[in-house]
OpenMM code with the backbone's topology and positions (N, CA, C; nanometers):
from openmm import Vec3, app, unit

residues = "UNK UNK UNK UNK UNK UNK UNK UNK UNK UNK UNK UNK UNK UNK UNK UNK UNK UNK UNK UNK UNK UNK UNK UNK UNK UNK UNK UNK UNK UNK UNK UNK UNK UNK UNK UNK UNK UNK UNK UNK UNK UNK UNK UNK UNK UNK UNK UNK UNK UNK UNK UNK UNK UNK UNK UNK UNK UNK UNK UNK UNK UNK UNK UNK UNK UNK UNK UNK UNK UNK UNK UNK UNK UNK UNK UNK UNK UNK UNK UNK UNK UNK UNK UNK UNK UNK UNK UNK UNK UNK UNK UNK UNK UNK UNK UNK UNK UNK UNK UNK UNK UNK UNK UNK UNK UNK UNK UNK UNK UNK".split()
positions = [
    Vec3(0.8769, -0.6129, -1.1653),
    Vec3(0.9369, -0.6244, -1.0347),
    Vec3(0.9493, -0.4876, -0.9673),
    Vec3(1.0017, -0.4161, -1.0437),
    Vec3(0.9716, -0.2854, -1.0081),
    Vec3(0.8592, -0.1936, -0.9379),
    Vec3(0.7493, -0.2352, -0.9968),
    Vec3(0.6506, -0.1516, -0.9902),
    Vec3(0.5890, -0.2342, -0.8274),
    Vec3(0.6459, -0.3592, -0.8342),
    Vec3(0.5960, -0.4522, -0.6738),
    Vec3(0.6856, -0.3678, -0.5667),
    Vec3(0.7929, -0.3808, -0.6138),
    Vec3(0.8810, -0.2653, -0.5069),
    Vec3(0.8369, -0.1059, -0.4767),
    Vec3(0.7861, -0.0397, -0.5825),
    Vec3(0.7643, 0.0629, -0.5143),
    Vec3(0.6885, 0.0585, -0.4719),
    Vec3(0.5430, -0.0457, -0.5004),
    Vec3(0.3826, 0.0044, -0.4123),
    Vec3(0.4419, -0.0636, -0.2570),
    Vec3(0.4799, -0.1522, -0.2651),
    Vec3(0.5499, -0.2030, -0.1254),
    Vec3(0.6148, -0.0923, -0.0424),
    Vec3(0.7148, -0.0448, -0.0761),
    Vec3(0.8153, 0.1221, -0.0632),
    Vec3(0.7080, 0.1972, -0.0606),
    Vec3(0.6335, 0.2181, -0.0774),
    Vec3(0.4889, 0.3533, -0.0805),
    Vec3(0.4233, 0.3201, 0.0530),
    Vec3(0.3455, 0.2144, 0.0325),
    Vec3(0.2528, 0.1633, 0.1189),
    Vec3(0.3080, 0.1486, 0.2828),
    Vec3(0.4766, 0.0874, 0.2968),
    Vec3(0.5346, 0.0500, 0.3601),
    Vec3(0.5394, 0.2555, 0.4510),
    Vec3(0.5955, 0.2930, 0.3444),
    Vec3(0.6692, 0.4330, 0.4219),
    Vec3(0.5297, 0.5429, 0.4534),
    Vec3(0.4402, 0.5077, 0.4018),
    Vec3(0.3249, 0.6105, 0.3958),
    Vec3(0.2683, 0.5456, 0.5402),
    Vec3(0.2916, 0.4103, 0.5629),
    Vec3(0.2286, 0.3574, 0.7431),
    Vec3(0.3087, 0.4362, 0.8095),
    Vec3(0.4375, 0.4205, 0.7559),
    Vec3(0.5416, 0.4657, 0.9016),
    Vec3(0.4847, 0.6242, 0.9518),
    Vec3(0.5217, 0.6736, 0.8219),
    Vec3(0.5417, 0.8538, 0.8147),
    Vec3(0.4076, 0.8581, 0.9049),
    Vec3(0.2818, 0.7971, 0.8592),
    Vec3(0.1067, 0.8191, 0.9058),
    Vec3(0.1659, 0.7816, 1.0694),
    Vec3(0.2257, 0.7330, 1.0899),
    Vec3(0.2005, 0.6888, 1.2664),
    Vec3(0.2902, 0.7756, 1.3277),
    Vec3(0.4018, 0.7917, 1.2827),
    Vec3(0.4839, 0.9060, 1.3147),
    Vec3(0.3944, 1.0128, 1.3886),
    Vec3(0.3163, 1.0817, 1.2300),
    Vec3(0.2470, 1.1613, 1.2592),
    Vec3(0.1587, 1.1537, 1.3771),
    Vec3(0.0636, 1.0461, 1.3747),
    Vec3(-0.0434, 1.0061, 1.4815),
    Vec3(0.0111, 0.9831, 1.5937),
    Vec3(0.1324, 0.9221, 1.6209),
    Vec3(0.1844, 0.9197, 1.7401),
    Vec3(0.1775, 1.0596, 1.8506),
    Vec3(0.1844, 1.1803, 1.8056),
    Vec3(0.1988, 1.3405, 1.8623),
    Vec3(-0.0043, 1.2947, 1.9149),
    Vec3(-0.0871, 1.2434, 1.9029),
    Vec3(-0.2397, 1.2561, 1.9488),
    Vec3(-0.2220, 1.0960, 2.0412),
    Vec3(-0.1426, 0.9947, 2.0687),
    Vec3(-0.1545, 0.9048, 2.1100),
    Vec3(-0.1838, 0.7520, 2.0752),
    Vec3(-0.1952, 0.6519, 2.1376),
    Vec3(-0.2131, 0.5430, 2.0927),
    Vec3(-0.2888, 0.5212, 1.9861),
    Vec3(-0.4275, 0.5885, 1.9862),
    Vec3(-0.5378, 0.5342, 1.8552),
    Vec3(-0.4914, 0.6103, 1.7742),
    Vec3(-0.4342, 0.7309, 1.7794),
    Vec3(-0.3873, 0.8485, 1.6455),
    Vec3(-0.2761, 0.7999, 1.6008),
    Vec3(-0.2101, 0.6997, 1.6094),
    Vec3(-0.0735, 0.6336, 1.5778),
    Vec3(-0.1580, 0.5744, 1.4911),
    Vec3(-0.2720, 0.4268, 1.5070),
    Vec3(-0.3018, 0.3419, 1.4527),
    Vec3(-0.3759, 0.4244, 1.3259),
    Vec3(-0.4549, 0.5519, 1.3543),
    Vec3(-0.5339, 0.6093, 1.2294),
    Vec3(-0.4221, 0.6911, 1.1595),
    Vec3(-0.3188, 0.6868, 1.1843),
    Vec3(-0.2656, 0.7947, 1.0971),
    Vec3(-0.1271, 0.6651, 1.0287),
    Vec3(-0.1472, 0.5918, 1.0936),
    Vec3(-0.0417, 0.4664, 0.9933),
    Vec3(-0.1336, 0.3988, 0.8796),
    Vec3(-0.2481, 0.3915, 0.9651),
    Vec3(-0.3882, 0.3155, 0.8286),
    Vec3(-0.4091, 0.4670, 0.7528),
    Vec3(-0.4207, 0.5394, 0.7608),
    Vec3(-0.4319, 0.6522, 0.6711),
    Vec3(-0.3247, 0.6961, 0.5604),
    Vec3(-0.1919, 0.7366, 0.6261),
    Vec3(-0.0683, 0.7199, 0.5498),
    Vec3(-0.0265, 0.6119, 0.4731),
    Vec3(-0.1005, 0.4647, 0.4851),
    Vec3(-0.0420, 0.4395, 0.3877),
    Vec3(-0.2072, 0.3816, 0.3126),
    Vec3(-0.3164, 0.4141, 0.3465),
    Vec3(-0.3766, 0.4163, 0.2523),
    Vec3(-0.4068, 0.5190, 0.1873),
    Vec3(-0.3351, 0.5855, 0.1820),
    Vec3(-0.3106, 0.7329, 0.0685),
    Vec3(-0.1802, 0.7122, -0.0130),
    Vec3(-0.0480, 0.6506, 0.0852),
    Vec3(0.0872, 0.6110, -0.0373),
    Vec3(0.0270, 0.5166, -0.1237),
    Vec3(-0.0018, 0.3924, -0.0868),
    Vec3(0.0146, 0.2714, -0.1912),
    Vec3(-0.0666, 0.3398, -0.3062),
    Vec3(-0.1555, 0.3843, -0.3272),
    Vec3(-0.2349, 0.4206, -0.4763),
    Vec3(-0.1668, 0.5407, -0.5190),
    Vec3(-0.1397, 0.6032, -0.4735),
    Vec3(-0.0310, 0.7308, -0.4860),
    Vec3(0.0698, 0.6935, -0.5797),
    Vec3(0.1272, 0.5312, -0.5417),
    Vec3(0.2737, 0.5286, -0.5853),
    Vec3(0.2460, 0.4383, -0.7457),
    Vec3(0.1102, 0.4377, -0.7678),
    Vec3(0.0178, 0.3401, -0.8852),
    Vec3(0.0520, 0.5101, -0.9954),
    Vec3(-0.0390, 0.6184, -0.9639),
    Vec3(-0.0112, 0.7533, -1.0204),
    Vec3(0.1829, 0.7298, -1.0899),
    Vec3(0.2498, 0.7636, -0.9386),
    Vec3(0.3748, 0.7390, -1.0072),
    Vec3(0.4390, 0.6844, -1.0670),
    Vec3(0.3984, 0.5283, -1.0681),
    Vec3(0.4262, 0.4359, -1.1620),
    Vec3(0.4152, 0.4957, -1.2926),
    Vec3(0.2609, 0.5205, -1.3292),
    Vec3(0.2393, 0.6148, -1.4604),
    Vec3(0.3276, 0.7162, -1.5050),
    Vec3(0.3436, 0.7985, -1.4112),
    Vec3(0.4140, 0.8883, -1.4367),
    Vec3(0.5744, 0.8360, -1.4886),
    Vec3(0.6698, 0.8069, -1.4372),
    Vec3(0.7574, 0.6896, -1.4638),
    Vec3(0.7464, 0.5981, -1.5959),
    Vec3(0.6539, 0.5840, -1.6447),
    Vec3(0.5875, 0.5080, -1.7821),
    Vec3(0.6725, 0.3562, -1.7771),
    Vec3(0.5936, 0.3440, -1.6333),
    Vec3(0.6259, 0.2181, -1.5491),
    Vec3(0.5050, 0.1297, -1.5864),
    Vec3(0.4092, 0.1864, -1.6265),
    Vec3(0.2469, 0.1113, -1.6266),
    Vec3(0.1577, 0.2635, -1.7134),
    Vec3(0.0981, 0.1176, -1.8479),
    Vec3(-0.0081, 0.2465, -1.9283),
    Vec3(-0.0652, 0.3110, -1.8328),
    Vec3(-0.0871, 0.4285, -1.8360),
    Vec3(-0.2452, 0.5389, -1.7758),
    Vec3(-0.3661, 0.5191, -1.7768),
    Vec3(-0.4137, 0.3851, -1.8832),
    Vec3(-0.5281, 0.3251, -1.8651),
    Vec3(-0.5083, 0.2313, -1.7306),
    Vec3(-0.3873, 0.1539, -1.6665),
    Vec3(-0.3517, 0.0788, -1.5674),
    Vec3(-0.3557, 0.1599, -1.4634),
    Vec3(-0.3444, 0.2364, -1.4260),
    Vec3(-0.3359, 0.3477, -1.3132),
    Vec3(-0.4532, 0.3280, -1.2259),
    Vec3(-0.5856, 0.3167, -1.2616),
    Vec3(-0.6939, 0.2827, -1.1918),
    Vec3(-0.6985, 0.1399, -1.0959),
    Vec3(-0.6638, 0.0496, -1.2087),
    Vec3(-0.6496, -0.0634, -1.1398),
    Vec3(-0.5705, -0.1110, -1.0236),
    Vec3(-0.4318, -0.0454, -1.0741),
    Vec3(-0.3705, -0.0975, -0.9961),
    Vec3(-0.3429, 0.0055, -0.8250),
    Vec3(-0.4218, 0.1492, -0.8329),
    Vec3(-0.4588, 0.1895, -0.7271),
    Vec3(-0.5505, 0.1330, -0.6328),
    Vec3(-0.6529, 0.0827, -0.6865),
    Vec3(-0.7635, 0.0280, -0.6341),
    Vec3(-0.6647, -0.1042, -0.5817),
    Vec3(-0.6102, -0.2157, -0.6483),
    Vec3(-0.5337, -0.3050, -0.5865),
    Vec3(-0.4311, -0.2873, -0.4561),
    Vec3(-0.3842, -0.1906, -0.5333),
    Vec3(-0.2621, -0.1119, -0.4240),
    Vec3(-0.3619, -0.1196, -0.3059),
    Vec3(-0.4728, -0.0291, -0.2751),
    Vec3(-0.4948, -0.0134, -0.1439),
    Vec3(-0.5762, -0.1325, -0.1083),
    Vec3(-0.6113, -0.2072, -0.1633),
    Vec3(-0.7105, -0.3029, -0.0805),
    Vec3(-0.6026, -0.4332, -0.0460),
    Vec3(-0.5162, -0.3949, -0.1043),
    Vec3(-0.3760, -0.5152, -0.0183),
    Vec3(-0.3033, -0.4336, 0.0746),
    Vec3(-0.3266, -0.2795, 0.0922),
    Vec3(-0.2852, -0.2430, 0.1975),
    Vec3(-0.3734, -0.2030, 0.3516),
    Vec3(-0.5055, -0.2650, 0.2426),
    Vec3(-0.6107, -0.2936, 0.3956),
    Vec3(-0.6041, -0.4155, 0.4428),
    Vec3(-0.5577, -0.5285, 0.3527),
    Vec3(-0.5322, -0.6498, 0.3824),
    Vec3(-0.3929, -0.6976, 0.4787),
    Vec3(-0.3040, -0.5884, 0.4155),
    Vec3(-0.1622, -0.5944, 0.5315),
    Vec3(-0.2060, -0.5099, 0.6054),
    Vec3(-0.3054, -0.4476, 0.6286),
    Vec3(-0.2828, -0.3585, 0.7958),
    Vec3(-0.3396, -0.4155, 0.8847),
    Vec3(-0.4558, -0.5411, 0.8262),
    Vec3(-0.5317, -0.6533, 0.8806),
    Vec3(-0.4325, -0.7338, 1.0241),
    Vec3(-0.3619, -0.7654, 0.8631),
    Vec3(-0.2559, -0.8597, 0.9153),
    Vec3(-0.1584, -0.8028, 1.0308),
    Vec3(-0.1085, -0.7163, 0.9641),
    Vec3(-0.0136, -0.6584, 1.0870),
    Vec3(-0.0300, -0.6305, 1.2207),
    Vec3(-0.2108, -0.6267, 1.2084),
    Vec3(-0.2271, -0.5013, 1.3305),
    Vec3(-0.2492, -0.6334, 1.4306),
    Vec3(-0.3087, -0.7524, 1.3527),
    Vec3(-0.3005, -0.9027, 1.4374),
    Vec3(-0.2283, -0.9510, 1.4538),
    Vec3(-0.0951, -0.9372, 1.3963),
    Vec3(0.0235, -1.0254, 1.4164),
    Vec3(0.1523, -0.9163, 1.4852),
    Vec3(0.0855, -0.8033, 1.5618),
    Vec3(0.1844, -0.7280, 1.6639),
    Vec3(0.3276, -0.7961, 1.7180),
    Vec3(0.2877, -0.9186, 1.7861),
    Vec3(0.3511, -0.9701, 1.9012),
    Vec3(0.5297, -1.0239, 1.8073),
    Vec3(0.5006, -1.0329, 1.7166),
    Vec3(0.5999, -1.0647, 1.6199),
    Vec3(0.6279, -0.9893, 1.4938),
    Vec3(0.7519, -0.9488, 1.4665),
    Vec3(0.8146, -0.8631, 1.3887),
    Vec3(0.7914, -0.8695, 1.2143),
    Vec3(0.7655, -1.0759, 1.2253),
    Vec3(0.7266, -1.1251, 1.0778),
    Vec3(0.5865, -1.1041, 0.9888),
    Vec3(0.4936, -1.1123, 1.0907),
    Vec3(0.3499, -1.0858, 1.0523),
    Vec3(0.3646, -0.9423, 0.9598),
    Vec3(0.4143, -0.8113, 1.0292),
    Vec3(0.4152, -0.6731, 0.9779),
    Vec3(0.4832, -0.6794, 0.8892),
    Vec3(0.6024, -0.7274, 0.8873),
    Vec3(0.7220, -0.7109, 0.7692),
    Vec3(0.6613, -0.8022, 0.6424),
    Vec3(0.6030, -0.9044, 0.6870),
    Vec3(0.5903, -0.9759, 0.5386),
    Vec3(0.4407, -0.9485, 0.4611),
    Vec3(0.3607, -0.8845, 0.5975),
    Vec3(0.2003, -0.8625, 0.5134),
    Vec3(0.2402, -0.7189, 0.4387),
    Vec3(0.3183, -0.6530, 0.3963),
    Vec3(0.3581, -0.5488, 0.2973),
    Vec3(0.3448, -0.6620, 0.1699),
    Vec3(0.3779, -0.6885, 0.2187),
    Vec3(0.3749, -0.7772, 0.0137),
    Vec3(0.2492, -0.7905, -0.0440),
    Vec3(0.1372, -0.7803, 0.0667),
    Vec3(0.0008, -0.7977, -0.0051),
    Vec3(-0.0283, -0.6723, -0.0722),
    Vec3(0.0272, -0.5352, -0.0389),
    Vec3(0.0157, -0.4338, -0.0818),
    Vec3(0.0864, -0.4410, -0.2812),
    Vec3(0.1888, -0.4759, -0.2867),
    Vec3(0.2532, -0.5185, -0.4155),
    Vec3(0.1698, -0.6615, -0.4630),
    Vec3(0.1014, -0.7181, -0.4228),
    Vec3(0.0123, -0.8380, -0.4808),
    Vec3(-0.1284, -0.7800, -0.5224),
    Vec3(-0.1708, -0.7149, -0.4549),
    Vec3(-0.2953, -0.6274, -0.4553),
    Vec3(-0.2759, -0.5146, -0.5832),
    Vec3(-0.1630, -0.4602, -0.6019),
    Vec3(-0.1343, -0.3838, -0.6756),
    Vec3(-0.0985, -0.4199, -0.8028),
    Vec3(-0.0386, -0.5075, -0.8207),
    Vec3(-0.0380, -0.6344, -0.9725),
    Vec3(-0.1605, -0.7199, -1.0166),
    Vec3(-0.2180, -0.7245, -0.9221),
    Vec3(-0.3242, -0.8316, -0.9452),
    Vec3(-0.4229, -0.7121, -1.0627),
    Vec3(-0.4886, -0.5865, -0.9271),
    Vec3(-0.5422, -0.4851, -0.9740),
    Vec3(-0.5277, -0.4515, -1.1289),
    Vec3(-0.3854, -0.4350, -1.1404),
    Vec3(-0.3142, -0.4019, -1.3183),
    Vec3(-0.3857, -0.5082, -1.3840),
    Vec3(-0.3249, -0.6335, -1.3492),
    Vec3(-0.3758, -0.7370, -1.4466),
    Vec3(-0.5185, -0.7196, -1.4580),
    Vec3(-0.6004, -0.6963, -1.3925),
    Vec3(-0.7473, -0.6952, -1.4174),
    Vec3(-0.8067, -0.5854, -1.5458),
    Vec3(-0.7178, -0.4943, -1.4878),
    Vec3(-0.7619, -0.3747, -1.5854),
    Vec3(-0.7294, -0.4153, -1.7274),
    Vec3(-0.5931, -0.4578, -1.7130),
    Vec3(-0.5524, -0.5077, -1.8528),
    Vec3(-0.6233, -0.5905, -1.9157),
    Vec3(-0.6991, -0.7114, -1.9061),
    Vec3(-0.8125, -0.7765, -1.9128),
    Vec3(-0.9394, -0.7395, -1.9732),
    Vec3(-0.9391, -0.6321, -1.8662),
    Vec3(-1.0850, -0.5537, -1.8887),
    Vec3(-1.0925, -0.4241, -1.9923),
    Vec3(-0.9891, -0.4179, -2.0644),
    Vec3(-0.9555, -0.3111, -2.1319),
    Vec3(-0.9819, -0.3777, -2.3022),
] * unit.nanometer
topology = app.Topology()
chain = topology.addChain("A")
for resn in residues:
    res = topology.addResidue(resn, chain)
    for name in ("N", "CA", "C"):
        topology.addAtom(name, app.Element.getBySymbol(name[0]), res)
């Protein structure tokens, strides 16, 4: 449960901080620097997991690679479901689904 919370908490704060940033260049530098920030947190926060000895170091791969391709999948979502507050807030979870799934695979494949 843990480890769903932080890639969520990673992925989630690495959009914000990225648009923050992009916001100072304008509308499209908001959108590349929120898809950037948090496709650099969510696999980031897979490392820390490890580190934490939250998830073996053989898992670390996997569940980075998961981490970010559920946080290309919630930025999908979000960036289509603007007009409403629920679309953004709840497509974070694909980032923590993406990121478990990822683990489990490795674990599998190991």
């Amino acid at each position: 449960m843990r480890l769903f919370v932080l890639l969520i908490a990673a992925g989630g704060a690495g959009g914000v901080i990225g648009s923050i940033i992009g916001d100072a260049g304008g509308k499209r530098a908001l959108f590349i620097g929120g898809f950037l920030g948090g496709l650099i947190a969510a696999p980031a926060a897979a490392y820390l997991a490890s580190r934490l000895n939250w998830i073996e170091p053989r898992e670390v791969k996997g569940t980075a690679l998961g981490a970010a391709l559920g946080f290309l999948a919630a930025a999908t979502v979000a960036v289509n479901t603007l007009s409403s507050p629920v679309g953004p807030i709840l497509s974070t979870l694909l980032i923590g689904a993406g990121g478990l799934a990822g683990r489990h695979l490795s674990i599998r494949g190991s």
